[in-house]
Structure formats: structure tokens, C-alpha cells
N, C-alpha and C positions, 0 to 999 in steps of 0.2 A: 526285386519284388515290384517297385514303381517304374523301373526302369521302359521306358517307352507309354508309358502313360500319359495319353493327350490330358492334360490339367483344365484347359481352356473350356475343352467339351467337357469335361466331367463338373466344372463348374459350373454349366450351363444345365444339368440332369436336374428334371423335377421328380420331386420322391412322387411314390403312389398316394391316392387318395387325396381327399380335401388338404391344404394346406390349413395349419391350425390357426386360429383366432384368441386373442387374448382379452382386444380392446373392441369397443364398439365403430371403431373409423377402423377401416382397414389401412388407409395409411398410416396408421398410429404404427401399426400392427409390421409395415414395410419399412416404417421410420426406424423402430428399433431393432429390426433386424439386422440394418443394413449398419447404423452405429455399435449394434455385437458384432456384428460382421470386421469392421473395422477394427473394432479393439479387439481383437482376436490377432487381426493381420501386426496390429503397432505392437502385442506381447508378443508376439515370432521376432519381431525387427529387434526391437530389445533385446530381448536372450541372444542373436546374432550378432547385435554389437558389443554385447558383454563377451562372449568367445571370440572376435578382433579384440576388442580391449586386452582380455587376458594374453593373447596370444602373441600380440606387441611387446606388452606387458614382459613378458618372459625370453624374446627372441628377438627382438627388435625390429622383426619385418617379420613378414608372411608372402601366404601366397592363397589361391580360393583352393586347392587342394587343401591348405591346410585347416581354415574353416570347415571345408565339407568332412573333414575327417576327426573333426574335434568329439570328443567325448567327457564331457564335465567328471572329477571324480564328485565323491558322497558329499566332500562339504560345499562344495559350488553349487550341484547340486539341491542339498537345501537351502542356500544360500539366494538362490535363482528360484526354487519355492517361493520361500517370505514373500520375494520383491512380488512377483505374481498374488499370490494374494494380498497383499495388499495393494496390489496395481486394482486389481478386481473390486474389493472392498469401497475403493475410491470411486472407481464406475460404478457400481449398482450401489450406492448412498441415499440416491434419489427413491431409489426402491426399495431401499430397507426402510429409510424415516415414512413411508406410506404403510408399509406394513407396520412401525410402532403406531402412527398415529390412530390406525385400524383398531390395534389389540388394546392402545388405553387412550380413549377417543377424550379431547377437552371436554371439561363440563359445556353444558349452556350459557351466555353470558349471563341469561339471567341469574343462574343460580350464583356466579361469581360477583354479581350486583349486589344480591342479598346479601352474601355470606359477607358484604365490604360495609355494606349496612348495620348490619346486626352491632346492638352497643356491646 
């Protein structure tokens, strides 16, 4: 199916239309791209060296035939889930705690002034 597929040029393909904005600096915008970008490539490498792992694991050598032809069962599977989200969870942290601090914003100091006041 991918078989012959230049990867290099397909990486280089701009989709149609405006590229989407999120942040008001565009490099903000290229900075986080390119760090998903990244942690995208390092949970590939992961789950790759989790299949050497296992496959050592079981046989005591290998070969890249036998990586390329690995097929996790159901409990690896889930198992290589978890690790991923919670790989993810760990990256976007930064972005969740912005989103809680959004949805239940601190009070004003002053009101926490007061409220240290009050007999």
C-alpha cells in the first residue's frame, strides 16, 4: 500500500488553504507544532523499542525482518495504549493546567486579603 512512497516529499506537502493559527505569534504557533511533531516521532521510537525489547525478550536475537513483521497481541496492545496516553498526558500537562486555571480562575488577591482579614 505505502510500498514506493517517497516519505521525504510527502513530508514536505502543504495541505490547502490557510494554515491554522492558534496563538497570536506565529512562531508560538510553529514552536508547537514542530514539539507535537516530535513527540509523535519519540511515541513511534518507543513502541519500536518496545517490539526489540519483547522480541529479544523471547528469542534472544532478532533480525529488522523480524521488527517489521511484528504484530503486538490484545494485552501488548493495551499495555502500549496506557504507556501512550500517559506519555501524552505528561506532554500536554502544560495545556491542561491552562485550561483548569481558565475553567476555575484564582480569586483576586484582594479578595484573599480580605477574606485573611476578616476577625
Amino acid at each position: 500500500m505505502t510500498e514506493g512512497l517517497d516519505w521525504i516529499e510527502r513530508s514536505g506537502a502543504r495541505a490547502k488553504g490557510r494554515r491554522p493559527a492558534f496563538f497570536d505569534e506565529p512562531a508560538v504557533d510553529r514552536l508547537y507544532s514542530l514539539t507535537l511533531a516530535l513527540a509523535a516521532e519519540l511515541s513511534a521510537t518507543r513502541e519500536r523499542l518496545d517490539t526489540v525489547e519483547r522480541l529479544l525478550e523471547a528469542g534472544g536475537s532478532l533480525r529488522r525482518e523480524d521488527v517489521e513483521a511484528y504484530a503486538p497481541d490484545r494485552a501488548t496492545g493495551q499495555e502500549r495504549g496506557e504507556a501512550t496516553r500517559a506519555y501524552i498526558a505528561r506532554i500536554m500537562r502544560g495545556f491542561q493546567q491552562e485550561v483548569e486555571a481558565m475553567e476555575h480562575p484564582d480569586p483576586p488577591i484582594m479578595d484573599v486579603v480580605e477574606a485573611l482579614t476578616r476577625p
